[in-house]
C-alpha positions in Angstrom: -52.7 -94.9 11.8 -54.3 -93.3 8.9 -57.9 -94.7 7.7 -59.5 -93.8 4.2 -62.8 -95.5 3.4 -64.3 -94.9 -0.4 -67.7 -96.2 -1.5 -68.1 -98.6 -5.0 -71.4 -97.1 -7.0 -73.1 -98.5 -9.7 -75.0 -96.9 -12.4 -77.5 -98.0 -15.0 -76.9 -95.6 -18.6 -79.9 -95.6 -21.2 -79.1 -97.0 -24.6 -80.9 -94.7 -26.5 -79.1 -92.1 -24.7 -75.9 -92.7 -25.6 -76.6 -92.1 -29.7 -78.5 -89.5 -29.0 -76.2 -87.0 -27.4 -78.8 -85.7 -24.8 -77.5 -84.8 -21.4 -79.7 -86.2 -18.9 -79.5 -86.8 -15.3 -80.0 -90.3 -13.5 -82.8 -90.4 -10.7 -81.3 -90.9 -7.5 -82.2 -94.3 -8.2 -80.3 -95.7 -10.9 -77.1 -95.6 -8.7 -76.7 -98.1 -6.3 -73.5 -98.6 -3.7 -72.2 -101.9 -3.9 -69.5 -101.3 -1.6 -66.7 -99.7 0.1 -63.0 -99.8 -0.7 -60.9 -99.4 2.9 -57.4 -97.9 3.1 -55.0 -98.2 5.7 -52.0 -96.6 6.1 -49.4 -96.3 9.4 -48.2 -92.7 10.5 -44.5 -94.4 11.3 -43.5 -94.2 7.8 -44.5 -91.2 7.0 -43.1 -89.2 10.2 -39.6 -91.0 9.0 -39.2 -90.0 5.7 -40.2 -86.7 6.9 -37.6 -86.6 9.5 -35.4 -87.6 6.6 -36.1 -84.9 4.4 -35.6 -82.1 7.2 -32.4 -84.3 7.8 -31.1 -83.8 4.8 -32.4 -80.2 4.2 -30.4 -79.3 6.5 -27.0 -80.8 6.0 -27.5 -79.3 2.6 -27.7 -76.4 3.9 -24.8 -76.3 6.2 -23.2 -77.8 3.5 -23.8 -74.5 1.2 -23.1 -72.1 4.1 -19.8 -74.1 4.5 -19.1 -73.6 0.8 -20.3 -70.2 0.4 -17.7 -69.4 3.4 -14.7 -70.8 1.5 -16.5 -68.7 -2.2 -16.4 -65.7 0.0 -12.9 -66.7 1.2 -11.6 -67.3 -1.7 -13.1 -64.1 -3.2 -11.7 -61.9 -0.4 -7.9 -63.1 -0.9 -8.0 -63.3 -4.8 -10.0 -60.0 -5.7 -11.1 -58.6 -2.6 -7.8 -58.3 -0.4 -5.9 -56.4 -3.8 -8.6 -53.9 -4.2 -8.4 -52.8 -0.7 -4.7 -52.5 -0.9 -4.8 -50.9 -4.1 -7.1 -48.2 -2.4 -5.0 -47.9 0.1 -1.8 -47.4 -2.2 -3.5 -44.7 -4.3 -4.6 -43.1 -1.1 -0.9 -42.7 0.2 0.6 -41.6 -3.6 -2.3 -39.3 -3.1 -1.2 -38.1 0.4 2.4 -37.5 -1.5 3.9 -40.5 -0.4 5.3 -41.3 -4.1 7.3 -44.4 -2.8 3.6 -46.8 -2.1 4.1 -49.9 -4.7 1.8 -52.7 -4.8 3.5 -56.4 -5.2 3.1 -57.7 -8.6 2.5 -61.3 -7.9 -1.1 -61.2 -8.6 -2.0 -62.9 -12.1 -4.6 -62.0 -14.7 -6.9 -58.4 -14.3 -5.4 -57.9 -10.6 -2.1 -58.1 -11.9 -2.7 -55.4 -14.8 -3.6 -52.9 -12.0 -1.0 -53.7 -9.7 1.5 -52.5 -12.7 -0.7 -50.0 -13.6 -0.9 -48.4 -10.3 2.9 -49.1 -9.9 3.7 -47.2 -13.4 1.4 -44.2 -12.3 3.1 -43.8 -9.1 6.7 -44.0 -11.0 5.7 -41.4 -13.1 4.0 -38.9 -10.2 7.3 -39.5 -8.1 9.1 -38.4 -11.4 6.9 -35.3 -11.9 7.0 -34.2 -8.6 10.6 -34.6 -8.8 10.9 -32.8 -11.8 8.4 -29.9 -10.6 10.2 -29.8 -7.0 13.7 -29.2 -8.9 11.9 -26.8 -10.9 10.1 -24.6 -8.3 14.0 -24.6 -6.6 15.5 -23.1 -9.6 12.6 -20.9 -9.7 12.8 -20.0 -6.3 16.4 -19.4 -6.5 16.1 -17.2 -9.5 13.5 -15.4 -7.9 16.0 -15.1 -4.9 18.7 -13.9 -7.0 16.6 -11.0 -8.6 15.0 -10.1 -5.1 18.5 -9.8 -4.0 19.4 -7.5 -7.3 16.3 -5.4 -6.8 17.3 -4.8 -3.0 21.0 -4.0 -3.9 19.4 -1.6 -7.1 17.0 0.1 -4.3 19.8 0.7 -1.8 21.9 1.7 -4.8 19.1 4.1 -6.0 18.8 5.4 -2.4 22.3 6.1 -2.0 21.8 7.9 -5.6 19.5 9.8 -4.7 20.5 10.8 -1.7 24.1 11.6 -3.2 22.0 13.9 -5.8 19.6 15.3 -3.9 22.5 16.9 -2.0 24.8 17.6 -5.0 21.8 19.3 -6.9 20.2 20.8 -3.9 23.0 23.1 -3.0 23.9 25.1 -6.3 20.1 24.8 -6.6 19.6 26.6 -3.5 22.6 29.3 -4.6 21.2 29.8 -7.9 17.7 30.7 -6.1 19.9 33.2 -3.7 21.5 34.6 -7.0 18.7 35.0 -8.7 17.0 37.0 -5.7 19.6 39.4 -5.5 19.6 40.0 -9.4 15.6 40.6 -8.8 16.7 43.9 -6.5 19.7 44.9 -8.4 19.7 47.9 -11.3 19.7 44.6 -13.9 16.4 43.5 -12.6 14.8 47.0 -13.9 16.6 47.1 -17.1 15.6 43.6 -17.7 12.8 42.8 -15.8 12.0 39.9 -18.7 15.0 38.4 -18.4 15.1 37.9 -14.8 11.5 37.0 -14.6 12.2 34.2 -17.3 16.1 33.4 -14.7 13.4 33.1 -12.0 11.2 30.8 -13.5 13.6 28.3 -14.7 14.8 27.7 -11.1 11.6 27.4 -10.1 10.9 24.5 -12.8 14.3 23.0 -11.8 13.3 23.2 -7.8 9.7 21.6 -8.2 11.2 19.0 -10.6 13.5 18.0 -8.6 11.3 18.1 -5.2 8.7 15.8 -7.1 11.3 13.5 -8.0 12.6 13.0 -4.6 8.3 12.7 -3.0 7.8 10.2 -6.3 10.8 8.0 -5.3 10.2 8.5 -1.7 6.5 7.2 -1.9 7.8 4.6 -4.2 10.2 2.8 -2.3 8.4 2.9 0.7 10.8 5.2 2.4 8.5 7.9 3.7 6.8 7.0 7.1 4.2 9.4 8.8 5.7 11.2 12.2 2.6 11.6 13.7 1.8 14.6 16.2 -0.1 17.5 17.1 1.4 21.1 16.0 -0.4 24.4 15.6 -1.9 24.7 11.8 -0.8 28.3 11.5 2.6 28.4 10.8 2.3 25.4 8.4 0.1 27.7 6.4 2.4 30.9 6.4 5.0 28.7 5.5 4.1 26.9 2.6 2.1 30.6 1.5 6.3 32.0 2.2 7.6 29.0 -0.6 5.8 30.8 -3.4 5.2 34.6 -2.1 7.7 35.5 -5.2 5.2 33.2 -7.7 2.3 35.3 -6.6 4.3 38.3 -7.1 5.5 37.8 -10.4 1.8 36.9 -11.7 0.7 39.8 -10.2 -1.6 37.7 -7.8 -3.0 38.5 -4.5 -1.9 35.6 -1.5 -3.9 35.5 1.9 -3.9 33.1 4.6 -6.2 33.6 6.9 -5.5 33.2 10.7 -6.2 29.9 12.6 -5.5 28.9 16.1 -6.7 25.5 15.4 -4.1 22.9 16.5 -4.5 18.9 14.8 -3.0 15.8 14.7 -0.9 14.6 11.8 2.5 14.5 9.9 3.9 18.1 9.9 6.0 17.9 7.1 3.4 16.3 4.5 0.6 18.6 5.5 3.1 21.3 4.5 4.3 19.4 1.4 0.4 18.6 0.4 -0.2 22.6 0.8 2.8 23.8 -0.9 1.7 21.8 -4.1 -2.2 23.1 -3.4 -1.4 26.7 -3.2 1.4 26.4 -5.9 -0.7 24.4 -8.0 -3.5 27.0 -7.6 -1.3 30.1 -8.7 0.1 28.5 -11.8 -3.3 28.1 -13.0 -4.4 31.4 -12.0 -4.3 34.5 -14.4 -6.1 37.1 -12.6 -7.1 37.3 -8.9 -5.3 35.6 -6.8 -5.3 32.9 -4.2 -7.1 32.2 -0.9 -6.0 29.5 1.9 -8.4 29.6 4.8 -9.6 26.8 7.4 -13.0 25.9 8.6 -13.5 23.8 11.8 -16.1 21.6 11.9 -16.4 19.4 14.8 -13.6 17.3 15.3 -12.2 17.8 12.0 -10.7 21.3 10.4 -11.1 21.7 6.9 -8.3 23.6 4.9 -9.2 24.9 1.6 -7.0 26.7 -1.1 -9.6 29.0 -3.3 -8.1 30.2 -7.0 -9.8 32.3 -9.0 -8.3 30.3 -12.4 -10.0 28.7 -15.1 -12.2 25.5 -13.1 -12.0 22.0 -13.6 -14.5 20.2 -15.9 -16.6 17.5 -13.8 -15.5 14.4 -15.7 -12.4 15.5 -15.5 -12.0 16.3 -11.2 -11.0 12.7 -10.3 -8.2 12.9 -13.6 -6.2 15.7 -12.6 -5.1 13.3 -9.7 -3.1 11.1 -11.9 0.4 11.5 -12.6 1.3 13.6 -15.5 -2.3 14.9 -16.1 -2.4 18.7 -17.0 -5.6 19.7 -18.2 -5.0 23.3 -19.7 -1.2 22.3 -20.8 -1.2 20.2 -24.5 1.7 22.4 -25.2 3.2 20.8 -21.8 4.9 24.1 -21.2 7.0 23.4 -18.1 5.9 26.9 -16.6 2.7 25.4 -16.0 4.6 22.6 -13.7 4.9 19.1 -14.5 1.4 17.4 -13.8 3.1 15.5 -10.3 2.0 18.0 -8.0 -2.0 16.4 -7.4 -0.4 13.3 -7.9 1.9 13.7 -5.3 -1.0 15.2 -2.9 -3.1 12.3 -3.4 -0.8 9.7 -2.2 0.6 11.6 0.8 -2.9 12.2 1.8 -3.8 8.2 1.7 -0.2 8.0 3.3 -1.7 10.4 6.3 -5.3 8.4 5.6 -7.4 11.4 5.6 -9.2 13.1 2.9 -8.6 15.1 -0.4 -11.1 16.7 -2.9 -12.0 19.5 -4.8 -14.7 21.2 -5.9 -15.0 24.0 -8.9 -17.1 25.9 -11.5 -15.8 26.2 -15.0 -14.8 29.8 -15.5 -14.9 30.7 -12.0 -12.2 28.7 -10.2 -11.4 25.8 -8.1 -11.5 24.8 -4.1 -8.7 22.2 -3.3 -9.2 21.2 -0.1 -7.8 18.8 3.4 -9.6 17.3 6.0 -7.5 16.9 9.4 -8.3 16.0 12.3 -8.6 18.4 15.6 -6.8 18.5 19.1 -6.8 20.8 22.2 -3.7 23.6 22.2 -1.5 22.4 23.7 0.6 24.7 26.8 2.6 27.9 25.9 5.9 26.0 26.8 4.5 22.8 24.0 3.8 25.3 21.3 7.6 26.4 21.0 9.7 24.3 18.7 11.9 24.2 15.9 8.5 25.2 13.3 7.4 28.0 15.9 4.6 30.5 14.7 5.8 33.0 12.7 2.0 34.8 12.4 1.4 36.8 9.3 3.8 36.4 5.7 6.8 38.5 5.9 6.7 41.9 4.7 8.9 41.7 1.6 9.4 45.1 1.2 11.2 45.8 4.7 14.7 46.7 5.1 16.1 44.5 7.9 19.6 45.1 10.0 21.9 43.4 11.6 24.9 41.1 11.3 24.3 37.5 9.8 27.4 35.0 9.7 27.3 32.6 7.1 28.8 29.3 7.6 29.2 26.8 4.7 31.6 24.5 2.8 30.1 25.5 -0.4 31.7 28.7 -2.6 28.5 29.1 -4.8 25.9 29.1 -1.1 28.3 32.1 0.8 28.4 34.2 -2.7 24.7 33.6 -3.0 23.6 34.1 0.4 25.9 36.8 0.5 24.6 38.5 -2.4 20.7 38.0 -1.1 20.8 39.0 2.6 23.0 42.3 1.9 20.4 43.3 -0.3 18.0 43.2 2.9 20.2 45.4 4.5 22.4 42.7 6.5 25.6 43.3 7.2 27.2 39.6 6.1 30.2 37.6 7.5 31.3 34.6 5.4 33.1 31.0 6.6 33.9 27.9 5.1 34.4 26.2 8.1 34.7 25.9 12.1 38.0 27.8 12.5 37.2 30.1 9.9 34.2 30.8 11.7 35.6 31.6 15.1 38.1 33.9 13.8 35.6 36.1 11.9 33.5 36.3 14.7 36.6 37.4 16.8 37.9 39.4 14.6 34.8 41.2 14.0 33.9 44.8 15.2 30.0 43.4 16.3 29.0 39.7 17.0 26.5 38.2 14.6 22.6 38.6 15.8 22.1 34.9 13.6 24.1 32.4 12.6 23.2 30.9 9.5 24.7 27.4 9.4 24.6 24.4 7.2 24.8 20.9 8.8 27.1 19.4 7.2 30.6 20.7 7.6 34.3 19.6 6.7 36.2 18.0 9.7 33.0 15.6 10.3 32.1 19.0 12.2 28.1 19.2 13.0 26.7 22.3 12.5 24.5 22.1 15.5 27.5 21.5 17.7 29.0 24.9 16.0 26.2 26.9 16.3 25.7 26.1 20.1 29.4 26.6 20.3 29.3 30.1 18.7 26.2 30.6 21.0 28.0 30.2 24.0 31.1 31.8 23.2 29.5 35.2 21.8 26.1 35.7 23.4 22.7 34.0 22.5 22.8 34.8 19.1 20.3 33.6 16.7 20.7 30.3 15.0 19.4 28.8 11.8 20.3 25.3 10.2 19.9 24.6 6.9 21.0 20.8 4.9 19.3 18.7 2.1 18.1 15.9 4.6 17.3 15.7 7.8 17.4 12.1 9.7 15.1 11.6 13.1 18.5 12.2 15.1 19.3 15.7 13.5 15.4 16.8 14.6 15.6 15.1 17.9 19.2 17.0 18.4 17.8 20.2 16.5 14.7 20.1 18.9 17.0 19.9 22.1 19.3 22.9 20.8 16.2 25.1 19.9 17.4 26.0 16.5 14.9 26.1 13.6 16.2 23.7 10.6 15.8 24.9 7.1 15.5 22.4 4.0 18.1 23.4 0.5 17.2 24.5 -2.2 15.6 27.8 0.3 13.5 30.0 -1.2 14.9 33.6 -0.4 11.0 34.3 0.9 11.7 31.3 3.3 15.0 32.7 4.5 14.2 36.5 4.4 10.5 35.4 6.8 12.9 34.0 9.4 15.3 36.3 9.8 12.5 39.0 10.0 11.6 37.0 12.9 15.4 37.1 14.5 16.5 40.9 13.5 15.2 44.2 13.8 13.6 46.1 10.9 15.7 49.0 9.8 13.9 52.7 11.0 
């Protein structure tokens, strides 16, 4: 029960007052109480309607939450629900699954995107199918032409390797020739003419060895043999190759001596020297040419000192480019071809070891190799087919002896006939295996060396003959000589013994290793 209890006041107001706008207050007693007004109210009513109103609060509010389910519900399934599954189709065209449709039952907006995203997919699956049957023609174009260039690169090996044995051997008799017109009467009549003979073979033989190293390196056909072989004899040979250059310029040669022994490919470090020193005596007018070694470490340096004309500083890294001469506008083929640095460069990345030079203008150049150092190796090691053949041959020594010749080839038995008899050999010529038996046979003296090439008629090897004609008439001599030499002829060449010799020869080459196998005439 609720009680509320106001008091009734009474209250007297001056007349006066009330025209005359003044604001006064009442003493305390012009206002009297004349009663009290008394309210009761019961608490019953009140906690009912209150229990009414929280009553109905909350069924309004279940009431919303109810609705706002089914909103929610409805929200999800109409707008919600297509979203999600147009995310997930996109994802899946985007994974490469071109075949992801949405259904197309939706109405209004939803219904727009399910064709738009239906129509993109169609036109991916179409692209893709159009850039899949494209990238297969491609890739069988680009199959056809690999398959061309690999039949064109066996074609041009088979080429060259047909050529380099077709021009190799008159090449190789036209050198012989052309040495034993250098010591005939002709020679001193016309010392011009075969000076000028001499040089064109020369031109012909580096041409044609810088074609072969270019398309070698090229196609990837040249692979390192790596081992360990006395530096020496590579020197003397490649100083041997072009003994007659330095003679004709009037130029002096040395190599100095080196026991050191390295680690490497001995072919290329003989190829990469023959072009040094070659290079070097070209460009040399006066003086001459120096090959010496210095061992520092574990790494031997070997340097090729000219007296010639010096490189320019901007121009040290240029002369290693292909076709690069320097002092050669004219491009006078006696001054080479401009291959020859080239063609050291990349046989010394092939070996992976370095190649520089150093030089003063007007006071020559220093071409130099860096090569790594091993231990000698035993007395019994050190023999081979390349053994040491100490200092250059003395060119002016009369030899004797008897030399058979064996070889298919008319213009290589005249030739090497013509050049060893000026030596002072006596010469016995054959074409093939019988002919060679019944010389020797025949003959008043068996041959001190056999000179024969590798390939012979009958499918006849000329290692087999050779050890045959070893056998049969004492331990004579043998040398081999062929255009190219597979890993099997070396393995069987190192097994016999017998020294192998590369066509065109130069007569220095030939004339230093039979020095080595016949006495020198008193």
């Amino acid at each position: 029960m609720l009680l509320f209890i106001a008091p009734v006041m009474r209250s007297s107001v001056p007349v006066d007052d009330i025209y005359g706008g003044g604001a006064q207050v009442l003493p305390a007693a012009a206002v009297a109480v004349v009663g009290h007004v008394v309210v009761e109210m019961s608490l019953r009513e009140v906690s009912a309607k209150t229990e009414r109103l929280i009553a109905m609060g909350i069924m309004i509010a279940l009431l919303g939450s109810v609705l706002g389910g089914w909103l929610a519900r409805t929200i999800a399934r109409g707008v919600t629900g297509p979203l999600l599954e147009a995310s997930e189709v996109v994802e899946r065209i985007g994974a490469g699954d071109v075949t992801a449709r949405m259904p197309t039952g939706s109405a209004g907006a939803l219904g727009k995107l399910a064709a738009g995203i239906n129509d993109m997919a169609e036109r991916v699956g179409l692209t893709q199918e159009d850039l899949r049957a494209r990238i297969a023609e491609a890739t069988a174009g680009l199959q056809r032409e690999k398959e061309a260039a690999e039949h064109a690169t066996i074609a041009k090996s088979h080429f060259l390797a047909a050529a380099s044995h077709d021009l190799r051997q008159p090449l190789h008799a036209l050198g012989l020739f052309v040495s034993a017109l250098a010591q005939s009467d002709a020679a001193r009549r016309e010392p011009e003419l075969v000076s000028n003979i001499q040089s064109g073979v020369n031109t012909l033989q580096n041409l044609l060895d810088a074609i072969l190293d270019i398309s070698r390196l090229d196609g990837g056909n040249l692979v390192p043999e790596i081992e360990r072989f006395p530096l020496g004899p590579v020197l003397n040979r490649a100083a041997e190759d072009v003994a007659l250059l330095a003679k004709d310029k009037n130029l002096h040669l040395r190599v100095r001596p080196t026991q050191a022994w390295v680690r490497s490919d001995r072919k290329i470090v003989e190829r990469i020297l023959l072009n040094l020193i070659g290079n070097a005596l070209r460009y040399t007018r006066t003086g001459g040419v120096l090959v010496s070694c210095r061992q520092r470490k574990d790494v031997v340096l070997v340097e090729v000192w000219d007296t010639g004309t010096g490189i320019p500083e901007n121009a040290r890294q240029e002369i290693f480019e292909e076709y690069v001469q320097l002092d050669n506008v004219e491009r006078d083929s006696a001054k080479g071809l401009g291959l020859g640095l080239a063609i050291c460069r990349r046989l010394a990345d092939l070996l992976s070891v370095p190649l520089g030079v150093r030089s003063r203008p007007g006071r020559g150049s220093v071409f130099w190799i860096q090569l790594p150092v091993v231990p000698p190796a035993s007395a019994d090691e050190s023999v081979g087919i390349d053994a040491a053949r100490g200092e250059l041959a003395d060119s002016s020594a009369q030899l004797s002896g008897t030399v058979l010749v064996v070889d298919d080839d008319d213009l290589v038995r005249a030739g090497m006939r013509q050049a060893i008899a000026g030596w002072g050999i006596h010469v016995l010529l054959a074409a093939d295996r019988e002919e060679a038996l019944r010389c020797c046979r025949s003959a008043e003296q068996a041959p001190d060396v056999v000179i024969c090439n590798l390939r012979l008629p009958g499918r006849v090897s000329g290692i087999a003959l050779a050890q045959e004609l070893q056998r049969e008439f004492g331990n004579c001599g043998a040398l081999l000589i062929g255009t190219e030499f597979s890993e099997e002829i070396f393995a069987a060449a190192r097994d016999a013994g017998i020294p192998l010799l590369r066509q065109p020869l130069p007569p220095g080459r030939l004339r230093a290793a039979l020095q080595q196998m016949l006495p020198i005439a008193a």
